[in-house]
Phi, psi and omega in degrees: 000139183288178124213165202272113141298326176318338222259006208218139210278207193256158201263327190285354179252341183291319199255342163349287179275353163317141122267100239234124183230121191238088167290128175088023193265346191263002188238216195304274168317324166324313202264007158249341158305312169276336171293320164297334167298294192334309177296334172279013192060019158300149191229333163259093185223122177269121145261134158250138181293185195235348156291319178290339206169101163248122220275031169250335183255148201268333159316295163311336116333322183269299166327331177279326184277008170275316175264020179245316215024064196279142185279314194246135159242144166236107179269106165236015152304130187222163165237099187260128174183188181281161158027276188315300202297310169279009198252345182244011167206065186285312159317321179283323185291312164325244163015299219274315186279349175277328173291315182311313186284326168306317186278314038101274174313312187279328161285350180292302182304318199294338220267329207083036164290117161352277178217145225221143168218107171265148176229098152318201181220120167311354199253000171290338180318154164287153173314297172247077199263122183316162206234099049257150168304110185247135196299132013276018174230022173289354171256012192269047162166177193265179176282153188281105197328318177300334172244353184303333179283326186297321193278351152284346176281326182288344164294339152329318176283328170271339142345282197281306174287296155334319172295327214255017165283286160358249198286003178216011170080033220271124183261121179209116201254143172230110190242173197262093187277148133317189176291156176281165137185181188106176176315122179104005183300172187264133185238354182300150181240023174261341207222004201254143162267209198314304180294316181270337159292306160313324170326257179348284183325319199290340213261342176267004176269338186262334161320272122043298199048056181275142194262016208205149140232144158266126190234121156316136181088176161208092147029015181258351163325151163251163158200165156256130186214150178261151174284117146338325183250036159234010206229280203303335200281298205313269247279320204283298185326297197283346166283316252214348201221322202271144196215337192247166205291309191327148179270198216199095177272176176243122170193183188273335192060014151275121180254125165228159184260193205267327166291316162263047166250324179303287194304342159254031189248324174287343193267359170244013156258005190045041175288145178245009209245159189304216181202118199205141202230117170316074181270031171249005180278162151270133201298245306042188214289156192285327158222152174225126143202149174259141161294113184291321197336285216291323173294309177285354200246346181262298221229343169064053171254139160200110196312131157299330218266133204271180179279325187301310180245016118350299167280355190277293176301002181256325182289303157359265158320320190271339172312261161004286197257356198279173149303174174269180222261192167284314186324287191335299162309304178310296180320271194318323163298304191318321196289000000 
């Protein structure tokens, strides 16, 4: 399918003149989101910290926006993690993303902010949502029970911008990423989701020379994941080209399933060890994959970045960037 790219301004003139405040701009996807403004010739891009503006107090809020006096918010703060992470803090997952953003969203409108991009969540989905996921069946069924309080507060936000489009003309756009990964991802293995986590585990377990890893679940889910810095090309496209209520998902249009997402993770960390799969965990939601169509066909958005090597540069990086590992440490004290 073609598309009239004419119809859509140019990206270095649409953000020139922008002032942009990109919450969460200091964290994985923030920080690709920004880097990318930079490329497009922004000059005014506010990250605010959360030591500096804790987006949860309504004051602190009302303060970023005096002193940022931003034309664009791109909101992606989130308080975010895996499985684990949502199953020991479900109130706090609630809570914390539902306040920044509601309160957020409602001075944004009072201040006379432009334009509002909330970026949602694929865990807003119902549990057994039909498979590619299509942004009109995001209200048929409830959410996959382990993440159901973060994806309603963040679905909560598309509520709320449809309303406040609806009755005060509030131009506020919601779009959906898949799952994340790449380079600069969270590897902590108490609070990382899969893909980083899978990492970590495969490459200090062949440090190690252990002979098993333990995996959650038994590998039959599926899921689809975006490269971070194609997830971030989306968000920006759809900040610059999108104007309507409708949500928007973002994703890759690959679907794996979580065994052979191990199994190639072990074979390009070069773990050689079993695999034992904890089947006293919870799978998560059962399939994930998103209908893309509505992104390229409103935004001319489509991911580039293939999966292999997408992990191959995530594996990388972290390979670089990590701490050394325990194994690792002991040796080097011993010598």
């Amino acid at each position: 399918m073609q598309l009239d790219t004419q119809r859509w301004p140019d990206s270095r003139q649409f953000w020139q003149t922008k002032r942009v405040v990109v919450t969460g701009g200091a964290g994985f996807l923030g920080s690709y989101v920004v880097d990318r403004l930079y490329a497009r010739g922004a000059r005014a891009v506010v990250v605010p910290r959360s030591r500096d503006y804790d987006l949860r107090q309504v004051d602190a809020i009302r303060q970023l926006l005096i002193d940022a006096r931003p034309d664009i918010i791109i909101h992606m703060a989130a308080r975010v993690g895996g499985i684990g992470a949502n199953r020991e803090h479900p109130a706090e997952f609630f809570y914390d993303n539902l306040m920044m953003g509601v309160q957020l969203l409602h001075e944004s409108w009072r201040f006379g902010v432009s334009k509002f991009v909330t970026i949602g969540t694929v865990c807003a989905y119902p549990k057994y949502t039909p498979v590619p996921f299509k942004e009109d069946d995001l209200w048929n069924g409830y959410p996959e029970e382990t993440n159901a309080p973060y994806g309603l507060a963040k679905k909560m936000l598309l509520v709320q911008g449809q309303a406040y489009r609806q009755q005060y003309g509030f131009n506020s756009i919601f779009l959906l990423p898949v799952n994340l990964y790449g380079p600069r991802d969270n590897f902590d293995l108490e609070t990382s989701h899969v893909i980083p986590a899978l990492i970590r585990k495969c490459i200090e377990a062949a440090e190690r020379g252990d002979r098993e890893i333990v995996v959650w679940g038994d590998g039959s889910p599926t899921r689809e994941f975006i490269y971070a810095a194609d997830a971030a090309e989306g968000i920006l496209l759809a900040t610059e080209r999108y104007d309507d209520p409708d949500p928007v998902n973002i994703g890759s249009s690959y679907e794996i399933s979580i065994r052979d997402l191990v199994n190639l993770i072990a074979d390009l960390t070069g773990f050689r060890g079993q695999i034992v799969w904890d089947t006293s965990k919870p799978n998560g939601q059962p399939r994930r994959k998103l209908d893309v169509s509505r992104a390229w066909e409103r935004f001319g958005f489509r991911a580039e970045t293939t999966f292999t090597e997408g992990l191959r540069a995530t594996i990388k990086w972290y390979r670089a960037n990590r701490e050394p590992s325990i194994a690792m440490r002991a040796v080097g004290e011993a010598g």
